[in-house]
Structure formats: structure tokens, C-alpha cells
C-alpha positions as CSV (number, residue, x, y, z in Angstrom):
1,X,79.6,88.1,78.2
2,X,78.8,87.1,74.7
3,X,79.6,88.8,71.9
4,X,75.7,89.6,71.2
5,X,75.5,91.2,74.3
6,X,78.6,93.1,74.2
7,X,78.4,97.2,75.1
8,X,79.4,99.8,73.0
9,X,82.5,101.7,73.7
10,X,81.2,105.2,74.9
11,X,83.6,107.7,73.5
12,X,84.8,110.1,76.8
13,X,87.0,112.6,74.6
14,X,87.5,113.3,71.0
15,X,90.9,114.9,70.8
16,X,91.5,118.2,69.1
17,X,91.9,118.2,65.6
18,X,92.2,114.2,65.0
19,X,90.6,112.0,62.1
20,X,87.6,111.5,64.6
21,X,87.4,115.3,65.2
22,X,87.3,116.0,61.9
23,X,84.8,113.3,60.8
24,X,82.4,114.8,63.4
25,X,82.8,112.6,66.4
26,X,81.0,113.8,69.5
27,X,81.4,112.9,73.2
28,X,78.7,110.6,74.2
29,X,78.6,108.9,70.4
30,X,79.5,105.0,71.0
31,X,81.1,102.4,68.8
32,X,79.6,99.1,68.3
33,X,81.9,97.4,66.0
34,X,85.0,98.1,63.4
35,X,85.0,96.0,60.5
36,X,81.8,94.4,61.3
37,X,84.3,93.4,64.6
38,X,82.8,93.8,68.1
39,X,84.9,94.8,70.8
40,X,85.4,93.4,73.8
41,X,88.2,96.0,75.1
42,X,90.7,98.8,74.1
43,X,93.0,96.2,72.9
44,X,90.3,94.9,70.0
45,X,89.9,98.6,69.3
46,X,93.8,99.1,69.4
47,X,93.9,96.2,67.1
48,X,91.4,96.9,64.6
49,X,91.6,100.4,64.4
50,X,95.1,100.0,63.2
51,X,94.0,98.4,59.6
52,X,94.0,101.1,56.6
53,X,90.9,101.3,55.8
54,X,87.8,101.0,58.9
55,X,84.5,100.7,58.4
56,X,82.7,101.9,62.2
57,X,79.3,101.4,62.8
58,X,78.2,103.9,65.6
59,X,75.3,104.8,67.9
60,X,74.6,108.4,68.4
61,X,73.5,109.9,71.6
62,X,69.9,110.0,70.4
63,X,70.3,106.3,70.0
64,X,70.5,106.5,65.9
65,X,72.9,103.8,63.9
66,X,75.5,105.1,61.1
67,X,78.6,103.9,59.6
68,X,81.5,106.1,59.3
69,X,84.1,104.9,56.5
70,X,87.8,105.8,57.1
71,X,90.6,105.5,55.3
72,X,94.0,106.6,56.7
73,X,97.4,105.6,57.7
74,X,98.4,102.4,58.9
75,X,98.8,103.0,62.9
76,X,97.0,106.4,62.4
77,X,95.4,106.6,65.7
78,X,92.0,108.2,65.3
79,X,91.7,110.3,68.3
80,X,89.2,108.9,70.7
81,X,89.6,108.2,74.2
82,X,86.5,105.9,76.2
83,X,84.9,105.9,79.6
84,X,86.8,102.4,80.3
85,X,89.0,100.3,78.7
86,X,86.6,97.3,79.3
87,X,83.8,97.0,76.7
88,X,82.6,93.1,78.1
89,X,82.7,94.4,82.1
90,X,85.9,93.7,84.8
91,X,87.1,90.7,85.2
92,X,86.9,90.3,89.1
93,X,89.6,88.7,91.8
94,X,87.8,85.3,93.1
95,X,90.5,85.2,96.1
96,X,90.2,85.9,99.7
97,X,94.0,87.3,100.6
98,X,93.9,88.5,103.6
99,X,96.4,91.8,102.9
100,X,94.0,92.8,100.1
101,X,93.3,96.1,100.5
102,X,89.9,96.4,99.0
103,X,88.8,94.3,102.0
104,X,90.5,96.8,104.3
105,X,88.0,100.2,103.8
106,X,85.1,100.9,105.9
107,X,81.6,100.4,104.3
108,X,79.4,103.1,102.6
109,X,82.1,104.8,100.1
110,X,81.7,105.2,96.6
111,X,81.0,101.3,94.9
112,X,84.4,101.6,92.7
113,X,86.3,101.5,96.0
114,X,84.8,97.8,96.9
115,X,86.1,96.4,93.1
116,X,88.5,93.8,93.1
117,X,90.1,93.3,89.7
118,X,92.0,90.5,88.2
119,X,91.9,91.3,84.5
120,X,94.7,90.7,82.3
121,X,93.6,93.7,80.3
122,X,94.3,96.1,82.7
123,X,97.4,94.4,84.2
124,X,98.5,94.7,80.1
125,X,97.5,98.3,79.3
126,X,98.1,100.4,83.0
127,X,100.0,97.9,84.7
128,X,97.8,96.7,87.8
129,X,98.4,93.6,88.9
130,X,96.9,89.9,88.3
131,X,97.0,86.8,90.4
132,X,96.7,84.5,87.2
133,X,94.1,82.5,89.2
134,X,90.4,84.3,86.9
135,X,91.9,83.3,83.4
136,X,90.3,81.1,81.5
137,X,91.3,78.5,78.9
138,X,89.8,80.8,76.1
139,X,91.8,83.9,77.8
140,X,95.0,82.0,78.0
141,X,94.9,81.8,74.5
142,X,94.2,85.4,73.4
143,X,97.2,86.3,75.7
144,X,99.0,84.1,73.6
145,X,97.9,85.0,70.3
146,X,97.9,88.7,70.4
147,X,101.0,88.9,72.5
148,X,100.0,90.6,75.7
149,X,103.3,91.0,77.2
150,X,104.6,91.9,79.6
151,X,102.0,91.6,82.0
152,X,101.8,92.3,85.8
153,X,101.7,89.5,88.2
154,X,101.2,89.5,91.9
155,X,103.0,85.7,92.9
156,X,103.7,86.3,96.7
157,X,104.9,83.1,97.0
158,X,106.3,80.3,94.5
159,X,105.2,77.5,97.2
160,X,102.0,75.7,96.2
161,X,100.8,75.5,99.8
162,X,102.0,78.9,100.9
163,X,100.2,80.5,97.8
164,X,97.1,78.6,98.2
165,X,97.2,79.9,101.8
166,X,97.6,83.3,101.2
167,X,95.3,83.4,98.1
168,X,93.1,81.0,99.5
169,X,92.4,80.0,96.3
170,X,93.3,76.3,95.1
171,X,94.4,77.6,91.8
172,X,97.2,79.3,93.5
173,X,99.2,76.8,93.9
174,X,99.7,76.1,90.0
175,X,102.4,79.7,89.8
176,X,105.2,77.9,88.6
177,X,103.4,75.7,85.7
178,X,102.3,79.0,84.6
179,X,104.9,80.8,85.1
180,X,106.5,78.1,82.7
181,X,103.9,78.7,80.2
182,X,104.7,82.2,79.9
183,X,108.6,80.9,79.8
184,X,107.4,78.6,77.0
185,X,105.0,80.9,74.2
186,X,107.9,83.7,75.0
187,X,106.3,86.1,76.9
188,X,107.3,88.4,79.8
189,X,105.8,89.2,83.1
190,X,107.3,91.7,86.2
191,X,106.3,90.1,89.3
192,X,105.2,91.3,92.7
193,X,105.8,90.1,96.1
194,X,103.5,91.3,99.3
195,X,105.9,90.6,101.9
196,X,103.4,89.5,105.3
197,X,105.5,89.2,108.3
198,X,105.4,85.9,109.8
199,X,104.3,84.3,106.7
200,X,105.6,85.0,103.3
201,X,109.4,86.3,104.4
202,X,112.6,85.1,105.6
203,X,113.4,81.4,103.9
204,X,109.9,82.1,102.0
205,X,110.6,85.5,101.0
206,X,114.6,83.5,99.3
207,X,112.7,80.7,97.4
208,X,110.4,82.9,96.0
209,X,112.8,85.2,94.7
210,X,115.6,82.3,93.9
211,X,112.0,79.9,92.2
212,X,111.4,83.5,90.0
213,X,115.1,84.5,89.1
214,X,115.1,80.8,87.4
215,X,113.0,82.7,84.9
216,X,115.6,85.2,84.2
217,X,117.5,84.4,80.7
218,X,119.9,86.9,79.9
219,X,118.2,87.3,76.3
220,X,114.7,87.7,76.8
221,X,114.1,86.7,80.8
222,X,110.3,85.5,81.3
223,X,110.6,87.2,84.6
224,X,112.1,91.0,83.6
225,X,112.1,92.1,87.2
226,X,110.6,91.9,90.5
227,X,109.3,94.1,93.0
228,X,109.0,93.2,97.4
229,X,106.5,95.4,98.5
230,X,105.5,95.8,102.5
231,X,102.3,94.2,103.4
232,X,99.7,97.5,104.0
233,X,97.5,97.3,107.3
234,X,94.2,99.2,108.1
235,X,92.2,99.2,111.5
236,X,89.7,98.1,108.8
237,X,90.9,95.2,108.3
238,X,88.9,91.7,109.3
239,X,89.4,90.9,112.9
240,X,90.2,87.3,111.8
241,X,92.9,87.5,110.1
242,X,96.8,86.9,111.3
243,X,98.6,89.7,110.0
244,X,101.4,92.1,111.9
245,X,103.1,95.0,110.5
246,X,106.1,95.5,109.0
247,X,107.9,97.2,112.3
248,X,111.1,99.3,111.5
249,X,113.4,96.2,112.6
250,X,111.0,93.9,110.1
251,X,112.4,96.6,107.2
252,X,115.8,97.0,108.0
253,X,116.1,92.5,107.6
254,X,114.0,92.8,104.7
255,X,116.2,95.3,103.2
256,X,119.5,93.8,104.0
257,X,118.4,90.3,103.0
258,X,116.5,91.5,99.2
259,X,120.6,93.5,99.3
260,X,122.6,90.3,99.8
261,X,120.9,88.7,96.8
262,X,121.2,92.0,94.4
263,X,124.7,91.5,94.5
264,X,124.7,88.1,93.4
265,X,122.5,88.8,90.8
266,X,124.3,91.7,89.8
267,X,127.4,89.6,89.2
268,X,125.9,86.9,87.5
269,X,123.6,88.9,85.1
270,X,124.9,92.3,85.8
271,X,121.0,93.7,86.5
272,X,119.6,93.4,90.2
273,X,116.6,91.9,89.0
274,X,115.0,92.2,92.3
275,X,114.0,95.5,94.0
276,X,112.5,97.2,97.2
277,X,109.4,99.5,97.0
278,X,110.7,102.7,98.3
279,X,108.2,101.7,101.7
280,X,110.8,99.9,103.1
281,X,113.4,102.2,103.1
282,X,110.9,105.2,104.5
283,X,110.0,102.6,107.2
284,X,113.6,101.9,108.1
285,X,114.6,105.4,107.9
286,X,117.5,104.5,105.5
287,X,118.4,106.5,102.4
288,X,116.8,105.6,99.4
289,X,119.3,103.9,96.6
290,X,120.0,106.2,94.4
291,X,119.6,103.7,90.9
292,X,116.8,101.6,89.8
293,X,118.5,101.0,86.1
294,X,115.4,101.5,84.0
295,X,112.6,101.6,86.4
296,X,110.9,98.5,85.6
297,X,108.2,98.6,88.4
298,X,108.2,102.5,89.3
299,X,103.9,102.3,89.2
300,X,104.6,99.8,92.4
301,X,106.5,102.0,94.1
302,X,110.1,101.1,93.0
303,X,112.0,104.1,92.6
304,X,109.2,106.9,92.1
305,X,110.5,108.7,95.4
306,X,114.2,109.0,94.1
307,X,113.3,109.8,91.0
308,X,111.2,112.9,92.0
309,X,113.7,113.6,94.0
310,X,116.0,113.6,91.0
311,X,113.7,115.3,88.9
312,X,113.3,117.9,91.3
313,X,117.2,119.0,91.6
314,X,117.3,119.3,87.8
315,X,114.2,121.2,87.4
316,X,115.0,123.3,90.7
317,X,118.8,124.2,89.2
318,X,117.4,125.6,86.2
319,X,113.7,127.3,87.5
320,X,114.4,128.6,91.2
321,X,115.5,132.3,91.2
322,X,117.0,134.1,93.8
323,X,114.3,135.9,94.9
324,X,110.3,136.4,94.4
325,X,108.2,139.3,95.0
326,X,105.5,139.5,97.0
327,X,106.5,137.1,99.2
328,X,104.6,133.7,99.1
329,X,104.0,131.5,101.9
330,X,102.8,127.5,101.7
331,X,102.7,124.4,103.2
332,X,103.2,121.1,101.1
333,X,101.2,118.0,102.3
334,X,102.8,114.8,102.5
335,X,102.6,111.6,104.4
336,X,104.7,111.5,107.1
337,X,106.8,108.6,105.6
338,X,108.2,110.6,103.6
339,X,109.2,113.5,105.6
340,X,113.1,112.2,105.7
341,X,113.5,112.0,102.2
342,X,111.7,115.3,101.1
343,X,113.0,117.6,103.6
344,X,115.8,118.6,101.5
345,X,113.9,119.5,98.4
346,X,112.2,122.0,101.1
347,X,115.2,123.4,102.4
348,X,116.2,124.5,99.0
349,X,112.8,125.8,97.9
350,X,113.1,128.3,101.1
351,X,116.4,129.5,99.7
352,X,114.6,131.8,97.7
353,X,114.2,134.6,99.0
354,X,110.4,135.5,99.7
355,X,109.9,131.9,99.5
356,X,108.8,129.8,102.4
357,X,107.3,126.6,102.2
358,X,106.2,124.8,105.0
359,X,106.7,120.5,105.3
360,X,103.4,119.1,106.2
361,X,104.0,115.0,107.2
362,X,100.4,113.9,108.1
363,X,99.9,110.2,109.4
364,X,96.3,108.8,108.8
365,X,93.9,108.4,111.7
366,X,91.5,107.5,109.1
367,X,93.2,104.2,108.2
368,X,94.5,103.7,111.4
369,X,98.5,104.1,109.8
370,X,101.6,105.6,112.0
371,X,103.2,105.4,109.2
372,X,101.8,106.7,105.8
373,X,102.3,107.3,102.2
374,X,101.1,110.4,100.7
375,X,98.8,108.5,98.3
376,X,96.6,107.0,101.1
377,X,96.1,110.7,102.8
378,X,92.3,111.4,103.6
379,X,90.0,114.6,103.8
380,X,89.7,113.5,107.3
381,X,93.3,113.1,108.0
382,X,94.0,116.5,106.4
383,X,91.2,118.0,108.5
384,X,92.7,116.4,111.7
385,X,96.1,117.3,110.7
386,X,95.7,121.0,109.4
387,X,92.6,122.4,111.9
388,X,94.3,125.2,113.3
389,X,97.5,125.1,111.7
390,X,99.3,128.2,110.2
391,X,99.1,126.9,106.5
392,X,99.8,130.5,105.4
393,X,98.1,131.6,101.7
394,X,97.7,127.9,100.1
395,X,98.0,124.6,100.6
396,X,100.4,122.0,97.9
397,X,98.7,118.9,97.6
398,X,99.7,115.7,95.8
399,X,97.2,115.3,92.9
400,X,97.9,111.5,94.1
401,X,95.8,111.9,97.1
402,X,92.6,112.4,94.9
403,X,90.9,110.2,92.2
404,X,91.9,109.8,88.9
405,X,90.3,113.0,86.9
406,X,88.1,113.8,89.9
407,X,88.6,116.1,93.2
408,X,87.9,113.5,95.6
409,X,89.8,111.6,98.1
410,X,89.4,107.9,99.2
411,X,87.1,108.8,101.8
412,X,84.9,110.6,99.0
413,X,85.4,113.7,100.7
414,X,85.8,116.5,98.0
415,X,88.6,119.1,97.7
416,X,86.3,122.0,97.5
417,X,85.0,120.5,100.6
418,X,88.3,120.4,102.7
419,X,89.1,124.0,101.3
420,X,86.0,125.6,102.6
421,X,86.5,123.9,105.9
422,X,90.2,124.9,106.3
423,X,89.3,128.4,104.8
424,X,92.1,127.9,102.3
425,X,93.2,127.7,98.6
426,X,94.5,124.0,97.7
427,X,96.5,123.7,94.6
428,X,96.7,120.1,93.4
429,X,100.3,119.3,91.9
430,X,101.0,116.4,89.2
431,X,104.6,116.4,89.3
432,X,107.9,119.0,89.9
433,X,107.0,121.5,87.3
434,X,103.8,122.2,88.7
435,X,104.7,121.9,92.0
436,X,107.4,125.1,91.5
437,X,105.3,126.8,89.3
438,X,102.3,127.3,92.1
439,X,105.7,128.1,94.5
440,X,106.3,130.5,92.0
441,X,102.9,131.9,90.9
């Protein structure tokens, strides 16, 4: 997209009493340029908004053009918030991996489902992950010159071949000349390993691990960490394809091999560099480890169980009473992987007195799982699970389960839907406080 035909960034939220607030900013206003600057993205806004003095041409909701002069602090952030970080459009994946999971959903949902991004924006604002294989020359170089670091890269594989065949994508194969590249201008990435039974671990599974740890200088390592994540099947998937799951045996090699080499990392550069998304170890049935140093990857799954878990014992020794009054009954949904590892946060909610709470482990028919994290959970696979059940005055639901900002789940069912149906309250929870404080309420 050209920079003539570049959208205006539609303003989502104007926060209370900011600079944009109080220069009259309304939702539904959009921004066409700073500075006489178009945008392509929340980074050129980022960027340009942090000058002194702005000058921001805007389009009103009735379609009528002004400029709004600002002059401010340097970094003063004005206040707005947008309906997408992407001004030009998404940048869209142009591979064919078979364990993508965008290719593993049934038809007919809601079209955001079905988009397969591979924009360096993202990976460099949220954190999602990039193949490398979309960029440009003229991208390569804005990465360069603004310094968009770290950014999130999925490699899978270090061999050319074994790349190119699990992208199927020729441009695959060139990982390690860019991984160099990012090695040479000095700037970071975290990487990401899908680990496909039968074709990306054992020997595989070493070199690409060993091929990225070469990256790793002490000082300021091109590759700050890397995450082995467990291959994710649907009964969605193509028919075609040549993927197994990762069975409970397959988890407890993967584990113990990814261990043997944390060890030699941590003696050489006292970090383990490499780490298991928690999957593996609710797969196994193993206990989770109980550090992940600074939580490099914890959006990919590395660590996020244990840390809950860790946030909930603090939070619990200082919130839980003795006793409540009247007496409040509850079941918490959850996948069923992690039924081991939460069941002692329940045992010590029931320890107050008036308290019970009820463990709800659900696999998903829906996606065809036996195994299932809480994230992928369905209005269908609660309605399967829960018809019939004793759920007793309310339901705790992981505000994971549904769609960023919205009530609905990846089957674009709708909570109010599943709450009529079930004839129950459901109280979506971000997080421990507000999962004790609906305990509590």
C-alpha cells in the first residue's frame, strides 16, 4: 500500500483526562498524518508523536478535515488508543505449514479466525510470532533503522531443507543468513520451536537448538531465549498431512532431552536459554519447574502456569479469610490439562469455610483434543461438559477462553448465550485477584 492510499488511524478510546481528552478528541475522529507524516502503523505514530511539538491533521466523524497543534512534553503520550495497530493492512503468512493452526478450524466462523499474520509489527509490539519469510528488502531496512528489537521468530528448524519442508516455502531455508543479519546490525530476537513428532525432534530438535544457542553472546545474545512448544492437532486438520501427536511418552523424551542441554547451558552461560512451554509438562503429568529466570517467552506459554500458581499463593496468604457468610458455591472451568497442576489452589480455596469451589477439567470435543488447554475451550465443549452438572450459583471462567474485549468464544458462540443455556451466572476472571474476589463476593 502506498502512502497515498494509506488509512487513517481510527481513534477506539480517548483516555480520561489526557492531552487528547482535553483538546476534544472523540471516539470515531481519525488521524491522517502528524507532522505532515502519514502513518503506516502504531510504531510511526509512537515515533512521531514523541516530538515536542505535533502538528495532526484529523478527519472527523462527519468526514470534515482540521489540524490540531500540540505542544507538550517530549514522550508525553497523548492518550489515544486505535481500532488496530496496522494503519497500511496485515501483512499475511505466504506458507503452507502443515501444524498451522489457522488451517486447523472448521469453516463458517467469524473472518478474523481464517487470518494468518506474518507482520513484523505485531511480532514487535504484542509479541506474536514471524517466520521471516513476507519481509521485504524495504522492511528489512525499517527493522534496521528504527530498531525493532527484539522481535518474535518462529524457526522450527535451522536446516535449510527441513525448514523449507515444514514451511514449504523456499525462503525458509535462508534462517541462519538471517539470523546472522540480526547477529550483525545488533538486534535481538526470542525464537520458537513447534516440535512435530517424527519430523522436527530428536537429532533435529539438538541442531536447531545447538545452530540457535551459537547466537547467544554473553553481552547482548542475538538469540535472548528460546521456547519448544508441542505441535497442536485438531480433527480439523487437512487429511493430507503427516502429523502425530505428541503422546505422553513423546513429552516425557522431549522434556528430558530440552533438560540435558539446560544444564550445559547453565554452566557455560549460567542462563538456560532454552525452555519448555508448560504443555509438555501437563502432557507428561510432571511437575512444572518451579523457575523461568525472567520469563522471556511467558505469552508462548513458558512459565504462565507456575507463575499463576505463584501469584495465587501470595495473593491467597494475604486475601483468604477463615470464613464467608452466606455460603458460596462454584465451579472453576479449566481444561483438563491442567487439572494436576491447579488442584491445589482449589483445595486451599475450600479451606474457607462457606467456601466450596468445584474443579471443572473439560477436554474439547469441538477440536477433537483429549488433552486441552483452557485457552482453546469452546461454548460447545462447555455445553457438552456442564449439561446437567451441579455447577452450584456461578460458573469461573478464564477470560482467556473468549475474544480479546468481546464475550465470545472461538466457536463464536457468546457468553450470554452459554449462560442462558446452562441457566447460570458466568463470571469471566483476568487473573488471581479477580478470580478470589468473585469467590469472595
Amino acid at each position: 500500500m502506498s502512502e497515498s492510499t494509506l488509512l487513517p488511524a481510527k481513534i477506539s478510546h480517548v483516555l480520561p483526562d489526557s492531552i487528547a481528552e482535553e483538546l476534544g478528541f472523540t471516539v470515531g475522529d481519525a488521524i491522517v498524518a502528524i507532522n505532515n507524516s502519514p502513518m503506516r502503523d502504531l510504531i510511526d505514530y509512537q515515533f512521531l508523536c514523541a516530538d515536542e511539538f505535533l502538528q495532526i491533521d484529523v478527519l472527523d466523524e462527519k468526514g470534515k478535515k482540521h489540524r490540531v497543534e500540540i505542544e507538550k512534553d517530549f514522550d508525553q503520550d497523548l492518550g489515544l488508543e486505535f481500532e488496530t495497530a496496522l494503519f497500511d493492512g496485515l501483512i499475511q503468512c505466504n506458507n503452507a505449514c502443515p501444524f498451522c493452526f489457522i488451517d486447523q478450524q472448521p469453516s463458517g466462523k467469524r473472518k478474523s479466525l481464517y487470518l494468518k499474520d506474518d507482520d513484523y509489527r505485531l511480532s514487535f509490539l504484542y509479541g506474536s510470532y514471524l517466520t521471516l519469510t513476507n519481509l521485504t528488502d524495504k522492511e528489512w531496512k525499517r527493522i534496521e533503522q528504527m530498531r525493532l528489537s527484539p522481535l518474535y521468530v518462529s524457526v522450527h528448524a535451522t536446516d535449510p531443507k527441513l525448514r523449507i519442508k515444514l514451511l514449504k516455502n523456499p525462503r525458509a531455508g535462508l534462517i541462519l543468513e538471517q539470523l546472522k543479519w540480526f547477529a550483525q546490525k545488533d538486534l535481538q530476537i526470542h525464537a520458537q520451536i513447534v516440535v512435530c513428532p517424527g519430523l522436527n525432534d530428536g537429532q533435529h530438535l539438538e541442531k536447531t537448538i545447538l545452530d540457535l544457542v551459537s547466537f547467544y553472546k554473553e553481552d547482548w545474545p542475538t538469540v535472548a531465549s528460546i521456547a519448544v512448544v508441542p505441535v497442536g492437532l485438531t480433527k480439523f486438520r487437512p487429511t493430507e498431512d503427516i502429523l502425530i501427536p505428541v503422546t505422553r511418552e513423546k513429552a516425557k523424551e522431549v522434556i528430558a532431552q530440552v533438560k540435558t542441554l539446560q544444564k550445559t547451558f547453565q554452566q557455560k552461560y549460567q542462563t538456560n536459554i532454552v525452555w519448555l512451554a508448560d504443555e509438555w509438562f501437563l502432557i507428561a503429568r510432571e511437575s512444572l519447574p518451579l523457575d523461568y529466570e525472567d520469563y522471556p517467552q511467558i505469552g508462548n506459554g513458558v512459565g504462565s502456569i507456575s507463575q499463576f500458581i505463584n501469584q495465587f499463593k501470595a495473593v491467597a496468604k494475604k486475601r483468604l479469610p477463615k470464613s464467608i457468610s452466606p455460603e458460596r458455591k462454584l465451579s472453576w472451568i479449566v481444561g483438563n490439562a491442567v487439572e494436576f497442576a491447579f488442584s491445589s489452589l482449589v483445595k486451599q480455596l475450600n479451606q474457607v469455610e462457606g467456601l466450596t469451589v468445584k474443579l471443572m477439567p473439560l477436554k474439547s470435543e469441538y477440536w477433537g483434543q483429549d488433552i486441552t488447554v483452557t485457552g482453546l475451550l469452546t461454548g460447545h465443549d462447555l455445553l457438552k461438559g456442564l449439561t446437567d452438572e451441579d455447577l452450584g450459583s456461578g460458573i469461573i471462567l478464564p477470560a482467556v477462553m473468549l475474544k480479546d474485549g468481546e464475550s465470545k468464544f472461538l466457536d463464536d458462540m457468546t457468553l450470554e448465550q452459554i449462560s442462558q443455556k446452562l441457566v447460570i451466572p458466568i463470571y469471566p476472571v483476568n487473573g488471581v485477584d479477580e478470580l478470589i474476589d468473585i469467590c469472595l463476593s
